[in-house]
PDB file of N, H, CA, C and O in Angstrom:
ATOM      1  N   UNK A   1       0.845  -1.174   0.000  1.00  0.00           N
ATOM      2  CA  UNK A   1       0.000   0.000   0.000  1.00  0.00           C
ATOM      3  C   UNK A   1       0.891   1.239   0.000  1.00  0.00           C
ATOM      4  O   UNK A   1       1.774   1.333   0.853  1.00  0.00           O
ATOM      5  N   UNK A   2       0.747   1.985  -0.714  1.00  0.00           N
ATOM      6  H   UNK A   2       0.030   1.908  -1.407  1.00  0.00           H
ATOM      7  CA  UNK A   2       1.607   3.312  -0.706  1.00  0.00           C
ATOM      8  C   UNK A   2       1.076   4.194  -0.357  1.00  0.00           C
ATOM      9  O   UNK A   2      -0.140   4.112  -0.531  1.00  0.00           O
ATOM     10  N   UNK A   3       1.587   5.532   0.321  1.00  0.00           N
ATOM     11  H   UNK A   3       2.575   5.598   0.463  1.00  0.00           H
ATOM     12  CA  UNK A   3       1.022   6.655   0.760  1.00  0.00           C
ATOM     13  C   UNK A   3       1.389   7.798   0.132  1.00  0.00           C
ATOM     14  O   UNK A   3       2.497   8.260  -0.138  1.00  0.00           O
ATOM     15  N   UNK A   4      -0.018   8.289  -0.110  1.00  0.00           N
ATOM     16  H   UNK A   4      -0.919   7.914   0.109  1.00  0.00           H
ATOM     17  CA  UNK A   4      -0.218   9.485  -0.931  1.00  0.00           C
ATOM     18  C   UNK A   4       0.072  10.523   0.396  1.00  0.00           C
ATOM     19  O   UNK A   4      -0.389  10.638   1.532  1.00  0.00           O
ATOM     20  N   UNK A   5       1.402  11.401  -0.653  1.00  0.00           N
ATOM     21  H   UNK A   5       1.777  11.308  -1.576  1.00  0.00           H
ATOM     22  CA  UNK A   5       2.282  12.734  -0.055  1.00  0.00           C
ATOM     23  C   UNK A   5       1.177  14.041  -0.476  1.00  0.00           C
ATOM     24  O   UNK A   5       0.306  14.514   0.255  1.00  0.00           O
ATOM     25  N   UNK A   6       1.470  14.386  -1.683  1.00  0.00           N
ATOM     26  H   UNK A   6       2.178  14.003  -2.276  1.00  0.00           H
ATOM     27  CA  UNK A   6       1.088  15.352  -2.429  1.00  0.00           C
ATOM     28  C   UNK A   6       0.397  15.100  -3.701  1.00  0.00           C
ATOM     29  O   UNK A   6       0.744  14.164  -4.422  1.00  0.00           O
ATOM     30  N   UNK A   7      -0.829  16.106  -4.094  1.00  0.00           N
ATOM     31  H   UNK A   7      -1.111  16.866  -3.509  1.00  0.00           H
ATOM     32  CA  UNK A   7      -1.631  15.854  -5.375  1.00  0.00           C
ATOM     33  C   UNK A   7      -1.734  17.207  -5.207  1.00  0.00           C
ATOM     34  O   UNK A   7      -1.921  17.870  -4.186  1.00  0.00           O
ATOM     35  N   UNK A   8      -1.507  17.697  -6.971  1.00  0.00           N
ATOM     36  H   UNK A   8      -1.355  17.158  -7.800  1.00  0.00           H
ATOM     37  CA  UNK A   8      -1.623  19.137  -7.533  1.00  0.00           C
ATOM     38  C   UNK A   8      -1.553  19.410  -8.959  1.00  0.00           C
ATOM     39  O   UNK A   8      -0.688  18.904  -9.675  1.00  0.00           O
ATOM     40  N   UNK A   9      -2.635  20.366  -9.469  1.00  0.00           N
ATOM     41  H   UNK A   9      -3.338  20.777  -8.888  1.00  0.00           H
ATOM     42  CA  UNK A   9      -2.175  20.394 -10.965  1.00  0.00           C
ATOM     43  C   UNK A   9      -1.393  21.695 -11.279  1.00  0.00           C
ATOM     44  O   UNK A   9      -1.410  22.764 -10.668  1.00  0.00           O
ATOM     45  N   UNK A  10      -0.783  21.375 -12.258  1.00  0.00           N
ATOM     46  H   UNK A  10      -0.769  20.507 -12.754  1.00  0.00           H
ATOM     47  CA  UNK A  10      -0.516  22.937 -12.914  1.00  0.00           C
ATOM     48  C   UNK A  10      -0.450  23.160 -14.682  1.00  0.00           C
ATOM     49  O   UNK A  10      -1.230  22.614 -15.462  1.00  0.00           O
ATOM     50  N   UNK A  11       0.347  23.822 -14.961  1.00  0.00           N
ATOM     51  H   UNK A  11       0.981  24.266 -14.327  1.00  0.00           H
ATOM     52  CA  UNK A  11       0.545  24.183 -16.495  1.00  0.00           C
ATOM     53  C   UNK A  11       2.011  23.225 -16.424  1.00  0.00           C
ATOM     54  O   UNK A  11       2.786  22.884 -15.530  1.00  0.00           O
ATOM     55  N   UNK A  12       1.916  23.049 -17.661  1.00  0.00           N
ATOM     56  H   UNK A  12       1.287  23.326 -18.387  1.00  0.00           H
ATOM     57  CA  UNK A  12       3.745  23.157 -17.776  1.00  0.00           C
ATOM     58  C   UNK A  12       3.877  24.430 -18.605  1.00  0.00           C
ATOM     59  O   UNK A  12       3.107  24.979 -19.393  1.00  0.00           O
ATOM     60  N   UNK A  13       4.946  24.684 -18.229  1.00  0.00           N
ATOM     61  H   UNK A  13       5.572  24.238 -17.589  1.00  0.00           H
ATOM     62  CA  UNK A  13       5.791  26.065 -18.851  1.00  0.00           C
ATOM     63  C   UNK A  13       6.376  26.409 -19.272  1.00  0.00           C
ATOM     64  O   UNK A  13       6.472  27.590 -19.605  1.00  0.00           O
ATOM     65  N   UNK A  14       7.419  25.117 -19.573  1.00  0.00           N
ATOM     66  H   UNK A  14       7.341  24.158 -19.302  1.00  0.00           H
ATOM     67  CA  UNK A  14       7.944  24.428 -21.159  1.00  0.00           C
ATOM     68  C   UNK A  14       8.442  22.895 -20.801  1.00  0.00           C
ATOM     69  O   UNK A  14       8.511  22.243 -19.760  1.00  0.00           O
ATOM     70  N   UNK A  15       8.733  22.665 -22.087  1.00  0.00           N
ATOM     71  H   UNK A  15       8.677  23.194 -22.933  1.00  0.00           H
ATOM     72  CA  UNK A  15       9.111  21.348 -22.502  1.00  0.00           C
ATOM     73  C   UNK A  15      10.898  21.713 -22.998  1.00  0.00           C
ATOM     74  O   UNK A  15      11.358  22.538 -23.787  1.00  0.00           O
ATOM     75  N   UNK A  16      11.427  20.873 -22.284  1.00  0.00           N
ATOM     76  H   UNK A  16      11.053  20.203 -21.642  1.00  0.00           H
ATOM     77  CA  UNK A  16      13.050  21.020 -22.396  1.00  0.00           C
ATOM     78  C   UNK A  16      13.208  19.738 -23.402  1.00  0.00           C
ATOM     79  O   UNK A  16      12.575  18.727 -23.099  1.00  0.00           O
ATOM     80  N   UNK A  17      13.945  19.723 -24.477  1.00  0.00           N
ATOM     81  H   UNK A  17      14.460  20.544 -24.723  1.00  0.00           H
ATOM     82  CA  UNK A  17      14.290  18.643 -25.217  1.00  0.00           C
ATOM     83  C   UNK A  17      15.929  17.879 -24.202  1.00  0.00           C
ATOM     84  O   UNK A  17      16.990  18.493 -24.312  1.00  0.00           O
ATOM     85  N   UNK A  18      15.882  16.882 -23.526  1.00  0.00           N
ATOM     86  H   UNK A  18      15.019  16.383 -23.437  1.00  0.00           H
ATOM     87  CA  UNK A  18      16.624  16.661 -22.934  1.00  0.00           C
ATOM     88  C   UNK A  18      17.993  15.908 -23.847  1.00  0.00           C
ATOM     89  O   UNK A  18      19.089  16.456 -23.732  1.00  0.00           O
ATOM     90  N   UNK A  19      17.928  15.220 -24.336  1.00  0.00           N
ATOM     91  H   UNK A  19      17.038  14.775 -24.430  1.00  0.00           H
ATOM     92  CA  UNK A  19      18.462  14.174 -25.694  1.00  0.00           C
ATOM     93  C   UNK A  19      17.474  13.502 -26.414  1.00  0.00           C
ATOM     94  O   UNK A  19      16.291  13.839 -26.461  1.00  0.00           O
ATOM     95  N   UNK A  20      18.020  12.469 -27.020  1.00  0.00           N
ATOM     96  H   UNK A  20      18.981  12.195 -26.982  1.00  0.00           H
ATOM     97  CA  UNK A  20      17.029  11.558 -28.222  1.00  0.00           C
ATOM     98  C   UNK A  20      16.069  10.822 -27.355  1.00  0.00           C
ATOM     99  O   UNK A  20      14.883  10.827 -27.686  1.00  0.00           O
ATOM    100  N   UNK A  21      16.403  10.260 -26.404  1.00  0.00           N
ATOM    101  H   UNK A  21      17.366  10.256 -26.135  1.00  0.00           H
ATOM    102  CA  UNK A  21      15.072   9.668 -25.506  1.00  0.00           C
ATOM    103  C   UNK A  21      14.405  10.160 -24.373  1.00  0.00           C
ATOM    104  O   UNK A  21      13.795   9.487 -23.542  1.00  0.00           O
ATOM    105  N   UNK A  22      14.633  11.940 -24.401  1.00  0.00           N
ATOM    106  H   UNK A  22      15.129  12.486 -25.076  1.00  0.00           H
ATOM    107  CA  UNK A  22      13.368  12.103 -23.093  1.00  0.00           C
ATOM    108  C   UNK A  22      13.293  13.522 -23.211  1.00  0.00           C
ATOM    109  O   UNK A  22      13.674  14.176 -24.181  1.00  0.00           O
ATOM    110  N   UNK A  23      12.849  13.899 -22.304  1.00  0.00           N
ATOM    111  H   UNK A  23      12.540  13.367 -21.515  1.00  0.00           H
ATOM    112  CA  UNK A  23      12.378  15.297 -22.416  1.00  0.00           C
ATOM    113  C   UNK A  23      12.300  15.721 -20.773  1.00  0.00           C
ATOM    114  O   UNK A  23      12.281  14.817 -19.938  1.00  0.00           O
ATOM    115  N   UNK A  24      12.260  16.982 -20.400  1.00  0.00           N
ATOM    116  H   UNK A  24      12.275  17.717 -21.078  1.00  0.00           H
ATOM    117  CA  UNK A  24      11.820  17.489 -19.256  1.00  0.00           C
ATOM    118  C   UNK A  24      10.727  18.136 -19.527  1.00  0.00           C
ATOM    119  O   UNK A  24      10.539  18.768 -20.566  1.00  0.00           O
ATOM    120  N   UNK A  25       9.859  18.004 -18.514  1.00  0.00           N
ATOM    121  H   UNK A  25      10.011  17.490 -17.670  1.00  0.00           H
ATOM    122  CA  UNK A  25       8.378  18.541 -18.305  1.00  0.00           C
ATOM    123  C   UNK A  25       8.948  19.743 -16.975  1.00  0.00           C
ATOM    124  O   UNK A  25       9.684  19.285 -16.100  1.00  0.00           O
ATOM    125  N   UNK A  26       8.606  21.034 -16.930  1.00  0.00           N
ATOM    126  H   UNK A  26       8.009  21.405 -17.641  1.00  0.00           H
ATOM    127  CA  UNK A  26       8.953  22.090 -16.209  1.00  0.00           C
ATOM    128  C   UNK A  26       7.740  23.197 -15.846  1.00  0.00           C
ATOM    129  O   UNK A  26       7.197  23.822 -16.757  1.00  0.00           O
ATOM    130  N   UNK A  27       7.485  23.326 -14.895  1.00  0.00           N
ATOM    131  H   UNK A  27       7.927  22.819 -14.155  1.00  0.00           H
ATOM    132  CA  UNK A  27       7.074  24.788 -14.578  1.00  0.00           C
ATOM    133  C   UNK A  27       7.908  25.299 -13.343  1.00  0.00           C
ATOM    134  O   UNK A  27       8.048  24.436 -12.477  1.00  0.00           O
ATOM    135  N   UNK A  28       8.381  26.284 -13.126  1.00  0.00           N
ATOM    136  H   UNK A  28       8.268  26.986 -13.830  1.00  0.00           H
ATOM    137  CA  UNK A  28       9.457  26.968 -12.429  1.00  0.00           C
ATOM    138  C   UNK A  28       9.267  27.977 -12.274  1.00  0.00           C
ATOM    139  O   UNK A  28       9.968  28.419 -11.363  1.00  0.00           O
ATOM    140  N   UNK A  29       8.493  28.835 -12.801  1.00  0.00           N
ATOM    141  H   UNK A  29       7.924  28.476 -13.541  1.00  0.00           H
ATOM    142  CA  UNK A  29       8.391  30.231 -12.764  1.00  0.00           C
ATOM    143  C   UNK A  29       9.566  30.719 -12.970  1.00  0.00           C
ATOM    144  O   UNK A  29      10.535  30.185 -13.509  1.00  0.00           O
ATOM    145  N   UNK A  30       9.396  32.267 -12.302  1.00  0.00           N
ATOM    146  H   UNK A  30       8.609  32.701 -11.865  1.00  0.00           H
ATOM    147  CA  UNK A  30      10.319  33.575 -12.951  1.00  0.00           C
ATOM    148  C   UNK A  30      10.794  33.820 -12.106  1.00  0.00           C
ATOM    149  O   UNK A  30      10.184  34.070 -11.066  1.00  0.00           O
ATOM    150  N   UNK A  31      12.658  33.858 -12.263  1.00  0.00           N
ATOM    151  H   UNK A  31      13.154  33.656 -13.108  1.00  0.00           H
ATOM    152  CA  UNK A  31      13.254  34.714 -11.327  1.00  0.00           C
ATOM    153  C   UNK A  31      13.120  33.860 -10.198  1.00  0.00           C
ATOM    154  O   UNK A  31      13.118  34.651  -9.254  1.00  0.00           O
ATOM    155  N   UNK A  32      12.978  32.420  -9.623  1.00  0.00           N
ATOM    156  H   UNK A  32      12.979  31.778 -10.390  1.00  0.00           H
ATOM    157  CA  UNK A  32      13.366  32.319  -8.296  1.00  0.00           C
ATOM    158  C   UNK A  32      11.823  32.531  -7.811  1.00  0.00           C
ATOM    159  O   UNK A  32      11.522  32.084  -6.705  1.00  0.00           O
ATOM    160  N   UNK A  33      10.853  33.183  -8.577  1.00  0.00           N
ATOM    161  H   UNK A  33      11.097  33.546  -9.476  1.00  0.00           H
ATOM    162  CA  UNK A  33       9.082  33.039  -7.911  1.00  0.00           C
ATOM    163  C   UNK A  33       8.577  32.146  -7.924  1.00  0.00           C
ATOM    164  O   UNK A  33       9.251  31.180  -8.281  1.00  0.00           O
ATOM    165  N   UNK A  34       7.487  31.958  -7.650  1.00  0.00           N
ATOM    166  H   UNK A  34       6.939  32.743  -7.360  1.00  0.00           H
ATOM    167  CA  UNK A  34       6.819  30.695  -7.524  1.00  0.00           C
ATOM    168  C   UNK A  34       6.062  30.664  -9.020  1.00  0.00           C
ATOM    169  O   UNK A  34       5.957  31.589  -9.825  1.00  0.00           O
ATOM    170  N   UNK A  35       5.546  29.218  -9.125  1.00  0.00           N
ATOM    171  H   UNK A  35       5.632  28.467  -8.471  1.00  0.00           H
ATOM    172  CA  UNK A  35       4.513  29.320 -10.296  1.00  0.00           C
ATOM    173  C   UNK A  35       3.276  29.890  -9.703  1.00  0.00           C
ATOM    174  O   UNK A  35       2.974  30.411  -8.629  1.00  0.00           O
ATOM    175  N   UNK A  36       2.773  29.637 -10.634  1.00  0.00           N
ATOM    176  H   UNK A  36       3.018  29.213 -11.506  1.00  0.00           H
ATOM    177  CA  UNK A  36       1.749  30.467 -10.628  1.00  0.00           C
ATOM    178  C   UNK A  36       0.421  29.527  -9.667  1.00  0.00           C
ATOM    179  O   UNK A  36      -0.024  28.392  -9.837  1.00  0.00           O
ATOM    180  N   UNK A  37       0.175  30.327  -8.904  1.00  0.00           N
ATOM    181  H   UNK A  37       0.537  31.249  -8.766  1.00  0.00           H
ATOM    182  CA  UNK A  37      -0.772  29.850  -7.562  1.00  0.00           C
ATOM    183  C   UNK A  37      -2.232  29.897  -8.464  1.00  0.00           C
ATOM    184  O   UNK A  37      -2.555  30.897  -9.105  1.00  0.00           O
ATOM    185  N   UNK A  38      -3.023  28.700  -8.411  1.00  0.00           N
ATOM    186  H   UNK A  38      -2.761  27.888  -7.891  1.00  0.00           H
ATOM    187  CA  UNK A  38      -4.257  28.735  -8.561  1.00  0.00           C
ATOM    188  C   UNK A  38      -4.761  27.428  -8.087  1.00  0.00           C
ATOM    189  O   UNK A  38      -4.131  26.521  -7.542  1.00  0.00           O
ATOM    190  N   UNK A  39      -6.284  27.516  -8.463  1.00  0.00           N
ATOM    191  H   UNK A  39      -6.796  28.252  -8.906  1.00  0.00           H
ATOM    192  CA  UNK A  39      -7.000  26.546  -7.968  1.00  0.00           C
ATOM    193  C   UNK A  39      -6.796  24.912  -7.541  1.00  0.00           C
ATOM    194  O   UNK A  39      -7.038  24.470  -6.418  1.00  0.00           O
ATOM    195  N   UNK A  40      -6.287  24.105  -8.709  1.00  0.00           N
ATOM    196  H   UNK A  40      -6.090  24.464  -9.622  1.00  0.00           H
ATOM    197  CA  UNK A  40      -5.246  23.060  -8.731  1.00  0.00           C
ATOM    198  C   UNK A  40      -4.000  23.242  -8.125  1.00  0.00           C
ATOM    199  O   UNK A  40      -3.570  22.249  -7.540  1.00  0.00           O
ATOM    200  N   UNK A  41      -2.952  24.762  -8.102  1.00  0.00           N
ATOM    201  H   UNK A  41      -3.302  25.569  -8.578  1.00  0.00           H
ATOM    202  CA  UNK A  41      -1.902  24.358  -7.355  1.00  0.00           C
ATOM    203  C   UNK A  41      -1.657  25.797  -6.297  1.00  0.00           C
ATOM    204  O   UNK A  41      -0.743  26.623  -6.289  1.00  0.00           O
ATOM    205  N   UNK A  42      -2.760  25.684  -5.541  1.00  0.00           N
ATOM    206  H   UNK A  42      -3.502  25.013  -5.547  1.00  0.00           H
ATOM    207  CA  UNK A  42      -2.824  26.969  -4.436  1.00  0.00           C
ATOM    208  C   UNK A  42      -1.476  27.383  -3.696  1.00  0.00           C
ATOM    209  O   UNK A  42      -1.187  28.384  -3.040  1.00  0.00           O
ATOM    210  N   UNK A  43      -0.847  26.383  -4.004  1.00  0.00           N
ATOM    211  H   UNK A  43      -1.081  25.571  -4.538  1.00  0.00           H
ATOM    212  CA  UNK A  43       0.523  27.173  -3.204  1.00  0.00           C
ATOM    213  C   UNK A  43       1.970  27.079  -4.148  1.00  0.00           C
ATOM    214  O   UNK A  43       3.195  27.012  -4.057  1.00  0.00           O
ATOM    215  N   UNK A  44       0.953  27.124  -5.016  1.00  0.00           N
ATOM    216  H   UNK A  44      -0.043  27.178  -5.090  1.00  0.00           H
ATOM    217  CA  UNK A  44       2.536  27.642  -6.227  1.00  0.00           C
ATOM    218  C   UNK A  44       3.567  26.721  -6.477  1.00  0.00           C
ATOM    219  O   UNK A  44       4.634  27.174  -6.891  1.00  0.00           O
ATOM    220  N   UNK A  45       3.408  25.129  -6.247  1.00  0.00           N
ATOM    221  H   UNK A  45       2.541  24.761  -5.910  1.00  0.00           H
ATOM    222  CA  UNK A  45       5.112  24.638  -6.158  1.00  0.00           C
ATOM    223  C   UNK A  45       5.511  24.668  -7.841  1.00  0.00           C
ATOM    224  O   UNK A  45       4.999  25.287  -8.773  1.00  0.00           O
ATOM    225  N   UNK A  46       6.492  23.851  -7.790  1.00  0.00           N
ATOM    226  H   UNK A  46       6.908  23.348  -7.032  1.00  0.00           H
ATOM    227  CA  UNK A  46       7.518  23.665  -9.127  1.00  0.00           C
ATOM    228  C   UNK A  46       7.469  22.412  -9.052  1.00  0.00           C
ATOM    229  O   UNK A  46       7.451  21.887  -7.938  1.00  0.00           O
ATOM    230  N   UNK A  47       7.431  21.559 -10.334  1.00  0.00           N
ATOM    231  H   UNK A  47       7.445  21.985 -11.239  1.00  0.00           H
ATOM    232  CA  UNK A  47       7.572  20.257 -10.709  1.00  0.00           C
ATOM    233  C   UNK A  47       8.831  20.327 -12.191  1.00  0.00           C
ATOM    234  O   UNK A  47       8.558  20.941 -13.223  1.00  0.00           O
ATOM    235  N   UNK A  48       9.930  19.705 -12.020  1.00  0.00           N
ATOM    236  H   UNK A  48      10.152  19.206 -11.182  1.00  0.00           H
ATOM    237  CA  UNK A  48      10.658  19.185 -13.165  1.00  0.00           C
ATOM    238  C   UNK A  48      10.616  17.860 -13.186  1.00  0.00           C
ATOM    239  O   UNK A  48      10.636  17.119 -12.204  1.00  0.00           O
ATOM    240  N   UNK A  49      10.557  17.553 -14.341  1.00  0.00           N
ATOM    241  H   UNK A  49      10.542  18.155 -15.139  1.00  0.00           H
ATOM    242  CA  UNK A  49      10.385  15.659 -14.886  1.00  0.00           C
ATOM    243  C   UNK A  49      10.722  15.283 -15.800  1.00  0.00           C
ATOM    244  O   UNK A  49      10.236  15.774 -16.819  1.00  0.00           O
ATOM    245  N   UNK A  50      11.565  14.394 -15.897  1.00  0.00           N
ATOM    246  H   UNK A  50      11.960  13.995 -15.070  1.00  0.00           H
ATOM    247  CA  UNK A  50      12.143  13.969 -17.339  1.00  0.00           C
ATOM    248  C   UNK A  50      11.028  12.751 -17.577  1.00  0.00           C
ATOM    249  O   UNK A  50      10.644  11.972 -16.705  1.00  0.00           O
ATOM    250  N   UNK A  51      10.551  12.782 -19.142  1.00  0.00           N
ATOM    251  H   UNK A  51      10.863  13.415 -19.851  1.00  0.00           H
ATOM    252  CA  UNK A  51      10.107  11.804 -19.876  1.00  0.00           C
ATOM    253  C   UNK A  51       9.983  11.450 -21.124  1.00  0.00           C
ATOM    254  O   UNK A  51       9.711  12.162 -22.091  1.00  0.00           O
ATOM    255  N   UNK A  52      10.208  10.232 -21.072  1.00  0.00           N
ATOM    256  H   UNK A  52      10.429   9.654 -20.287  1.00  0.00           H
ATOM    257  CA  UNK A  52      10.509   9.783 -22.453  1.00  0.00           C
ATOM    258  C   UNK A  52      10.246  10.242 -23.922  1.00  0.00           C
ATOM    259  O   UNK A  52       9.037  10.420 -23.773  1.00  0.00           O
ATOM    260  N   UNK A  53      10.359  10.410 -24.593  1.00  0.00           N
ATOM    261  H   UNK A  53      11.342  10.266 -24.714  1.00  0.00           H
ATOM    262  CA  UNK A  53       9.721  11.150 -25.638  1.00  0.00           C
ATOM    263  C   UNK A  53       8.219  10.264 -26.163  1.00  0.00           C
ATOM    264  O   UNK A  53       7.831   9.148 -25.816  1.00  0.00           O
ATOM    265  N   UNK A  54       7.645  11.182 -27.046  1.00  0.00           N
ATOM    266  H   UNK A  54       7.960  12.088 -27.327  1.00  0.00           H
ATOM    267  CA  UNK A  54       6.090  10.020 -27.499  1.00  0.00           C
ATOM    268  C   UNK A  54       5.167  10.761 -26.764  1.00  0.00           C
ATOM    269  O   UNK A  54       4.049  10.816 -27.277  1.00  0.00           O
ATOM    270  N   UNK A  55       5.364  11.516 -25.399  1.00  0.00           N
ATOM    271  H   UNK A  55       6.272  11.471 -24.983  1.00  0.00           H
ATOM    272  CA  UNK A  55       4.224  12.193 -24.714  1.00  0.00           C
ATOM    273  C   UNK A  55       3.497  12.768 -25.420  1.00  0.00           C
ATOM    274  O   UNK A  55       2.571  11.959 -25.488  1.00  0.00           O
ATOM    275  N   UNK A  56       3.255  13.478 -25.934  1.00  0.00           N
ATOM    276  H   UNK A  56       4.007  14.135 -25.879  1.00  0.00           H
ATOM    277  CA  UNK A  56       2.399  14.404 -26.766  1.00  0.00           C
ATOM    278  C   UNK A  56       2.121  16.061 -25.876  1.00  0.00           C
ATOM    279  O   UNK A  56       1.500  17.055 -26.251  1.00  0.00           O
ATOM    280  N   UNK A  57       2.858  15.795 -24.634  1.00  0.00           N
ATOM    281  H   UNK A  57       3.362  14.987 -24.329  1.00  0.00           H
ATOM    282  CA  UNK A  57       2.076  16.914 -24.192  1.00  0.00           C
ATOM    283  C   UNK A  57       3.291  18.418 -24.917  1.00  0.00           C
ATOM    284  O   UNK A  57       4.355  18.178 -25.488  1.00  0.00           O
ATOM    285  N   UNK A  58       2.739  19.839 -24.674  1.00  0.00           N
ATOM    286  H   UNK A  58       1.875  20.034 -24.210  1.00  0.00           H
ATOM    287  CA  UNK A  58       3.275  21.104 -24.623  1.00  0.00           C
ATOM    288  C   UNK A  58       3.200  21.569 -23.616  1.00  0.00           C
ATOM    289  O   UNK A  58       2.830  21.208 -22.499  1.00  0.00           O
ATOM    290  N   UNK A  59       3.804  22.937 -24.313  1.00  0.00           N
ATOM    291  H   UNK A  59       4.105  23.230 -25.220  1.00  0.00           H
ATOM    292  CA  UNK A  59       3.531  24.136 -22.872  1.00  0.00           C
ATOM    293  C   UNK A  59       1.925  24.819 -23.031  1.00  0.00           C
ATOM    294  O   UNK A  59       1.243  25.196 -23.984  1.00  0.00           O
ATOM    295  N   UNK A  60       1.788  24.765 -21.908  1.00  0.00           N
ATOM    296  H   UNK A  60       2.342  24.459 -21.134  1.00  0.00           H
ATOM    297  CA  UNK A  60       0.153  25.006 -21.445  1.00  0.00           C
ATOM    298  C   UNK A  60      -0.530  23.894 -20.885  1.00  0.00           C
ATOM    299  O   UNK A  60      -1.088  23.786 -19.793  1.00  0.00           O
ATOM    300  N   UNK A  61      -0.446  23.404 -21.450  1.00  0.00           N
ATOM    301  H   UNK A  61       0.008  23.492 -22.337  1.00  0.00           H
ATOM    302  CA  UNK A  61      -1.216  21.845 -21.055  1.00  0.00           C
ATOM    303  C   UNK A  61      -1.080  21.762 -19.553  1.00  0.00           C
ATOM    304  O   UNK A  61      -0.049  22.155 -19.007  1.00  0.00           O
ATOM    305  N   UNK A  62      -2.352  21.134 -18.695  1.00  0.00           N
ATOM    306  H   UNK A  62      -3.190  20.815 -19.138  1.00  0.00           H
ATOM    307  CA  UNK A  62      -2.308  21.550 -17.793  1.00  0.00           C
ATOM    308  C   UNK A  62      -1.985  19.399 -17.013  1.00  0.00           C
ATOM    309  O   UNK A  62      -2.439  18.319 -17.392  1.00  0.00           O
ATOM    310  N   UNK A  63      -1.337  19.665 -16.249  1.00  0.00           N
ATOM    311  H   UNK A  63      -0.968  20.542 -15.942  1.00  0.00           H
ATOM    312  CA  UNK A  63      -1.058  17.910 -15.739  1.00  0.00           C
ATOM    313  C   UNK A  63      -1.110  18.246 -14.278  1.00  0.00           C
ATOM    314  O   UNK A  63      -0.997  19.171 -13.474  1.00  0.00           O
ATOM    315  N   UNK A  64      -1.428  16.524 -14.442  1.00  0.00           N
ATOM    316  H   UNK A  64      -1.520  15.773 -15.095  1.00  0.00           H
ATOM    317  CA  UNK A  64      -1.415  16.120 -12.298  1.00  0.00           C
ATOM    318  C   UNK A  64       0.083  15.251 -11.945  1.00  0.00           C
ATOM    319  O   UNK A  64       0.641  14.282 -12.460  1.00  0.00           O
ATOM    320  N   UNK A  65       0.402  16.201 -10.735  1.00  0.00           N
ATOM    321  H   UNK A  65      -0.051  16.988 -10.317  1.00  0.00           H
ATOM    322  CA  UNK A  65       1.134  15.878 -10.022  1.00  0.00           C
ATOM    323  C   UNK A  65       0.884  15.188  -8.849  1.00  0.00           C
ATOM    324  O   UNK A  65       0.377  15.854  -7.947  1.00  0.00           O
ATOM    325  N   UNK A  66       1.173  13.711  -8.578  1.00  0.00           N
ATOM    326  H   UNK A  66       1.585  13.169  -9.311  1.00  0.00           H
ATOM    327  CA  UNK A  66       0.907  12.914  -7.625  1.00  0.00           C
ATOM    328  C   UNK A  66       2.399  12.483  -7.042  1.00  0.00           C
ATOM    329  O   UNK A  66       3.293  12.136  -7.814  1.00  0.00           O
ATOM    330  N   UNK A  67       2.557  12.530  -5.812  1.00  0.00           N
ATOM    331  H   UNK A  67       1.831  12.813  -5.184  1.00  0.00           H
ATOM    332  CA  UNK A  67       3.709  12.208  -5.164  1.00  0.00           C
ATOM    333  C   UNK A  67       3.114  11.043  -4.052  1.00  0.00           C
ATOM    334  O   UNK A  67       2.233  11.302  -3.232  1.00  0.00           O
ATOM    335  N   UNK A  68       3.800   9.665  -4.203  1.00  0.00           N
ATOM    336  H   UNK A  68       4.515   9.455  -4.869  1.00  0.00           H
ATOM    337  CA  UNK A  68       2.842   9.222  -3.147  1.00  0.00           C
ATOM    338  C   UNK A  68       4.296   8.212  -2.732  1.00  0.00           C
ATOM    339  O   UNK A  68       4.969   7.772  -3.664  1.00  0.00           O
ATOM    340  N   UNK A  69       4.669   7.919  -1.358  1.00  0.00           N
ATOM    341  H   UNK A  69       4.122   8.276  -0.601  1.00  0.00           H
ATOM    342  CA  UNK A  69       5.357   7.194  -1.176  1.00  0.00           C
ATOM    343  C   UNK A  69       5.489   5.484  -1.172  1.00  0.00           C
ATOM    344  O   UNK A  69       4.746   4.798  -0.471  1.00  0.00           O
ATOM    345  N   UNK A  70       6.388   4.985  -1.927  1.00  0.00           N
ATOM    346  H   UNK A  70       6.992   5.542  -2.497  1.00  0.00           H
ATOM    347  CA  UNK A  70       6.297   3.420  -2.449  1.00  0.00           C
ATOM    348  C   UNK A  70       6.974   2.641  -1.117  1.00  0.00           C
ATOM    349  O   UNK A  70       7.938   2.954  -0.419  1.00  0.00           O
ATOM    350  N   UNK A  71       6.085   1.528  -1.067  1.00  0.00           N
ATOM    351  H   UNK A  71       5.302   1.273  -1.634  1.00  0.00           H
ATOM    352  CA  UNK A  71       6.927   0.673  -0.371  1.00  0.00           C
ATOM    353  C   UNK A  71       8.211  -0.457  -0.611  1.00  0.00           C
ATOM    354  O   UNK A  71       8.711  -1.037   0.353  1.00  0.00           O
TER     355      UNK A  71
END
């Protein structure tokens, strides 16, 4: 059974081409600020993620962030 840490959505805010097999998924905001605080992510965090290429997603697109601890 694993335990759920954190659940939040946000934008991504770009897509980093990492090499030939992955990519980073990013929102970070500006300058050291937070992203951008709203409804899905009321307290502004930052998510970076590398993934494989084939995703389909861009910037804007809005994704869920689930952090849940594995046993």
């Amino acid at each position: 059974m694993s335990e759920r840490i954190l659940e939040f959505v946000s934008d991504i805010e770009f897509v980093a081409n990492i090499n030939s097999e992955k990519d980073c998924l990013m929102n970070q905001g500006t300058h050291q600020d937070n992203a951008k605080a709203d409804e899905g992510n009321p307290k502004g965090l930052w998510f970076n993620i590398d993934i494989p290429k084939g995703h389909g997603l861009k910037e804007g697109d809005r994704i869920r962030i689930i952090i849940e601890k594995a046993e």
